[in-house]
N, C-alpha and C positions, 0 to 999 in steps of 0.2 A: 287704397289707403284711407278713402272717405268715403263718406254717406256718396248714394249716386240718386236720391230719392227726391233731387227737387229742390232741397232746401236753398239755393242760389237765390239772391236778390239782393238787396240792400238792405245790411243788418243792423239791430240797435245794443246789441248789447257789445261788449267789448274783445280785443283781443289780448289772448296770455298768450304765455311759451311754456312747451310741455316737451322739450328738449333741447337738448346743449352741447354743442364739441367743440375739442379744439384740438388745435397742435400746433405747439412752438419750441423752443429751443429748450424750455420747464421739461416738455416730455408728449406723449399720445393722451389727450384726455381731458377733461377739464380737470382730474380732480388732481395730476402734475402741475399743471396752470396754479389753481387756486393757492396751494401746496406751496409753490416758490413764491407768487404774492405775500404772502402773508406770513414766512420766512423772512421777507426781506430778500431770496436769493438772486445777486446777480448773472443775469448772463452771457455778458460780454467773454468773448475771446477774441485771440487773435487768429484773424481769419489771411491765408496767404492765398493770394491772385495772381494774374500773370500781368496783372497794372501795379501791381506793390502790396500790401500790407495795412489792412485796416482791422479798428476792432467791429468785432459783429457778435451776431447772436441767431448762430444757425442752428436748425433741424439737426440731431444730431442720426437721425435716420434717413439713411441712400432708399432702403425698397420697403415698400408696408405692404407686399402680400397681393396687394388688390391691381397691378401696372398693368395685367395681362386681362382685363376686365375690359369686352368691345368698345364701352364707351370709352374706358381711360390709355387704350395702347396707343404707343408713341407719343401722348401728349406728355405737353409744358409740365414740369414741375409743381408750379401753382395750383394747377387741375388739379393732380393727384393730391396734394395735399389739401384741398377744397374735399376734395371726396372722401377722403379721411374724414374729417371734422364732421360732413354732413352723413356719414353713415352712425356716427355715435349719438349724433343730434334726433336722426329718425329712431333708433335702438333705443332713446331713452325715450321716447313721443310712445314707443310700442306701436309704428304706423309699419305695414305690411311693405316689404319693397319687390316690387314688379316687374323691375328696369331691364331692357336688354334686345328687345326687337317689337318694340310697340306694341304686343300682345298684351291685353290687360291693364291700360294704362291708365290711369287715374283722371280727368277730365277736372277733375279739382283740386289738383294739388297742381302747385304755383312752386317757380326758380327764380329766387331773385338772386344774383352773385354780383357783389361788387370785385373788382381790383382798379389800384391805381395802375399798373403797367401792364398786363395783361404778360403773353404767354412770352416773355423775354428771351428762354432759350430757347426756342422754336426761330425767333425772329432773330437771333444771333446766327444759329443754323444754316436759317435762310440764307443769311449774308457771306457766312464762309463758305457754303457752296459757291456761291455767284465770285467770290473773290480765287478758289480755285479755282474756277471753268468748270465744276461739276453742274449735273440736272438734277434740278430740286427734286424732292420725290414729290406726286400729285398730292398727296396726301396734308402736308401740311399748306395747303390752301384752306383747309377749312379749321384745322390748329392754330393760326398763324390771329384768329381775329376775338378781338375782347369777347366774345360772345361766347370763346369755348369752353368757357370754367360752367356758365349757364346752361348749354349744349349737353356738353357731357353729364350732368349732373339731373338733368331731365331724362335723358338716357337711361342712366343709372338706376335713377328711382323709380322708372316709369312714371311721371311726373307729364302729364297731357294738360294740364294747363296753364296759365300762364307763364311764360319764360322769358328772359329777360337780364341783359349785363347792364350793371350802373356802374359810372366811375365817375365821380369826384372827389379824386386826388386821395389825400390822405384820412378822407372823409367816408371816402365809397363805403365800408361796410356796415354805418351808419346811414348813410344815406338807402341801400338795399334794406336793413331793416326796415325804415319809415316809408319806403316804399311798396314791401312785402305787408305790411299792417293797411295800409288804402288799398290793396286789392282783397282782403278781407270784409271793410270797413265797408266798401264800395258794391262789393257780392260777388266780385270776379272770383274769387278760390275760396275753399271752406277754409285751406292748410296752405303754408307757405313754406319753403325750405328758404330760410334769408340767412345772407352771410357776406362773406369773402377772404380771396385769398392772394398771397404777391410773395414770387421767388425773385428775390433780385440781388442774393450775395454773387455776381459776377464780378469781374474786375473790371469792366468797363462801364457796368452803371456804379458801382460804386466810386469809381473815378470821375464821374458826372457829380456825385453828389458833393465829393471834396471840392471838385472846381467851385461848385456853388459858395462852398465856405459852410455846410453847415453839418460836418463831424467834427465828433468833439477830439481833442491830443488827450497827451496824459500819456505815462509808462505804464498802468498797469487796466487791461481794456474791460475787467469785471466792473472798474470805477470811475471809467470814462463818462458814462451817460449818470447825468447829475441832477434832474430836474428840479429847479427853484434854491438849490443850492449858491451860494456865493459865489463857489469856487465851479457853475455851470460855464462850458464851452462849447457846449454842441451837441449831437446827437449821435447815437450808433444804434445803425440800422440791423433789423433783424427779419427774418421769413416767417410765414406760419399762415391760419386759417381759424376763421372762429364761424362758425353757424348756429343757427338756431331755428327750431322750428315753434311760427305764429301757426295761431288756430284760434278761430271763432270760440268763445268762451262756451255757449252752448254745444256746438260741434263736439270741442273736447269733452265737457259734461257725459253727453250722450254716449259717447264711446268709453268713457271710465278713466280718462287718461287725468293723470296727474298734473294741476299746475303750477311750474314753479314762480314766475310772476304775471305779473299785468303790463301791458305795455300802455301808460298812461297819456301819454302824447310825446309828442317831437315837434321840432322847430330847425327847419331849414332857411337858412341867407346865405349872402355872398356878400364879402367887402365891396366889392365893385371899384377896387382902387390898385391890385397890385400884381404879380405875379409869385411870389418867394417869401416875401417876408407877410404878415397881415397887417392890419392898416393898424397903425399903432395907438389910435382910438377906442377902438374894442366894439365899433358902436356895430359893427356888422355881425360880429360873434352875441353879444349884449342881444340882438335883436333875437337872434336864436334859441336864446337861454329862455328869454322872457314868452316868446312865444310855447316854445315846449310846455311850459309853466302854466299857461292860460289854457293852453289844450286839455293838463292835465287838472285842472282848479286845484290846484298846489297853489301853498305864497310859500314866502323864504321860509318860514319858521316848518313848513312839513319838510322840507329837505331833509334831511336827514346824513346825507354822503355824496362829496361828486368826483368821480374821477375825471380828471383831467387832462387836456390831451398832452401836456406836460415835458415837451421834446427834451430842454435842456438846453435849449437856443435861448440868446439874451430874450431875442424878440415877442419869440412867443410863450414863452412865462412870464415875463412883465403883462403881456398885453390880457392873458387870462386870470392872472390876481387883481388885475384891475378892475372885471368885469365879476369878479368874485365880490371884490370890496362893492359895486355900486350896485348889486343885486341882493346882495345878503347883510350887507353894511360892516364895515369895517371900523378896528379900533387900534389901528396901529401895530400890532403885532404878528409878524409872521412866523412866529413859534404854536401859536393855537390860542393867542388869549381874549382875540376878535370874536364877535356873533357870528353865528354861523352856524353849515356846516361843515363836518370835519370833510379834508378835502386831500387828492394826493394823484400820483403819477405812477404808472407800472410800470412806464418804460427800460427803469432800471433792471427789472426785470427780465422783461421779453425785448427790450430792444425799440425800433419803432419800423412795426410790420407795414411799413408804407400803408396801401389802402385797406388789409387787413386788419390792420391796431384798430380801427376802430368796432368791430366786430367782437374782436376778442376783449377791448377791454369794456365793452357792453356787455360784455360774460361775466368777468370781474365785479361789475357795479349789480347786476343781479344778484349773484354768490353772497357782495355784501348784504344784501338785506336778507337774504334768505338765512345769514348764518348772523346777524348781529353784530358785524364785525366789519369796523372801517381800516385798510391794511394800511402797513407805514410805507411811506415811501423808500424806495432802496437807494443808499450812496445821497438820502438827503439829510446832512449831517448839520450845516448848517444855514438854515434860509436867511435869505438874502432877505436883510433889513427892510428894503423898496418894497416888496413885495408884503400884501396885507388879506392875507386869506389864514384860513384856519389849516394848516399843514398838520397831516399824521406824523411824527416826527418820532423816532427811537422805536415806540411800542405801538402794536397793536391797539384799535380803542373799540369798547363797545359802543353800540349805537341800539338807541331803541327803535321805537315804530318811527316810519314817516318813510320817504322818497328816495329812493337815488336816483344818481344823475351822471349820464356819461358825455363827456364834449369832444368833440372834432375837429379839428381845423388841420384845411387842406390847402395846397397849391391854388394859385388864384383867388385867394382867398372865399374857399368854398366851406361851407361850415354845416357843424349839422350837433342836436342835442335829442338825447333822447332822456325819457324821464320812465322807471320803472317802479311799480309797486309791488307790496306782497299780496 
């Protein structure tokens, strides 16, 4: 899939992405994805469990063709929809795929996969066997561990070098990007397949999350998930996969491959203060933004758009217009009449793909600048007064030149910004 001539070391010029996939609950593809963003369309349903009845925002596809693929039989859920995403991400890269018995394998092309939960029904499996008296099969031993969305996906691609699972929570596939971009940066890979992926509409992590307190009610579950809206309660979670393939700017040059942006820097922190909610300071998220910012010598004014990570929980949209207002400066209005930029949440859309979301809505924040267009938030009808960031609100808006920005925040207060150019 790469150069094999040497060019390894540590590089000075920068990394793009020169492809993109996804798949979520919108449909196969980025351009289902983009399509329901920018619609507005929600995708909550009511999803029935054998723990009760929540709303979600599943896959509406059982098999995509590729289950019986060496790398991908009998795995998790999450796998195979990871490998969805990354085979559209390489198909749009135009990079050669090798994957299947180490023949031919790539020595420079890099796996980085995030998930926050790794292979959940594999590990449900596990446990129902063990609760009938049945014998596990041997096989999901090596299924059963965060590393097989990276695994398989190395496999697949023929993919020989570096490989590798990141999880930080709800952050992971943000955090696999900026991690997939320092192995470039650094000379470890020419090409990176970064992403991630998390299946977890079961009834019993979804009953983990209610216990938490943080889904949203409501009768009707397309308008459950509310972000920054008045009338927000919570969050409805959803499945899915976003990848993307980083490449040395030169590298891609060299080969003719198309780029759709620049990854200008990231900014990684932690609160260091909590487990569930994030410290309601902002100052550990705040530390991320501004770092990303410096990486990329952006100030407020080149921003241009940031999606948000937007759950719909009181907590963590208070705590992120707060860090809007003191990075971008604020004027009292959470309609759009603050400096800034325009700013918003997909989750209405896709849900909130645990450690995937962040991934997928790093897709999002690309597509805006690539197409001019900062999308409205879905089901955000009316924002909540407290809150002082510039909201997409009803329409579409265009955006000229300058920056996006996509934000993260995970479990444990784990956080991660990434900052993309055209």
């Amino acid at each position: 899939m790469t150069d094999q001539g040497g060019d390894h070391g540590r590089c000075s010029d920068g990394v793009v992405v020169t492809g993109m996939g996804a798949v979520t609950c919108c449909g196969v593809g980025v351009a289902a994805l983009w399509d329901a963003v920018l619609a507005g369309r929600p995708g909550g349903v009511w999803l029935e469990t054998d723990r009760g009845r929540w709303a979600a925002c599943p896959v509406g596809v059982e098999r995509f063709g590729i289950e019986d693929h060496a790398a991908l039989r009998r795995q998790d859920r999450h796998v195979v929809l990871g490998a969805v995403a990354a085979l559209e991400a390489v198909g749009q890269a135009g990079l050669r795929r090798d994957g299947g018995d180490g023949a031919g394998c790539d020595p420079g092309l890099g796996v980085v996969w995030g998930t926050s939960r790794g292979p959940m029904g594999v590990w449900e499996q596990v446990w129902g066997d063990a609760h009938a008296g049945r014998r596990p099969r041997p096989g999901l031993v090596p299924a059963g561990t965060l590393a097989t969305g990276a695994g398989a996906l190395s496999v697949l691609l023929g993919a020989g070098g570096a490989g590798m699972a990141v999880s930080a929570a709800c952050a992971s596939g943000a955090h696999a990007i900026a991690t997939g971009a320092m192995l470039i940066r650094g000379g470890a890979c020419d090409v990176v397949v970064a992403g991630a992926s998390d299946a977890v509409l079961s009834g019993i992590t979804l009953a983990q999350f209610d216990a938490a307190g943080l889904l949203a009610g409501g009768e009707d579950p397309s308008r459950a998930c509310r972000p920054f809206d008045a009338r927000r309660s919570g969050t409805v979670f959803g499945e899915g996969a976003g990848a993307v393939v980083l490449e040395r700017e030169s590298h891609a040059r060299r080969r003719g491959a198309g780029v759709l942006a620049r990854v200008l820097g990231w900014g990684l922190s932690a609160d260091a203060c909590g487990r569930i909610e994030p410290d309601p300071s902002g100052s550990g998220l705040e530390r991320a933004v501004r770092a990303s910012m410096a990486m990329a010598g952006v100030g407020a004014s080149g921003v241009a758009y940031v999606n948000l990570h937007g759950t719909g929980t009181l907590a963590n949209d208070a705590c992120e217009a707060g860090v809007m207002a003191r990075v971008f400066g604020g004027a009292g209005s959470g309609a759009g009449g603050c400096a800034g930029p325009w700013v918003g949440s997909t989750k209405g859309v896709t849900g909130h793909c645990v450690g995937a979301t962040a991934a997928i809505e790093a897709i999002v924040a690309i597509e805006a600048i690539r197409r001019g267009i900062a999308p409205a938030s879905a089901n955000l009808e009316d924002p909540d007064p407290a809150l002082d960031a510039r909201f997409v609100v009803g329409d579409a808006r265009a955006i000229g030149g300058g920056a996006a920005m996509s934000i993260s925040a995970g479990f444990w207060g784990l956080n991660a910004c990434l900052v993309f150019g055209g």
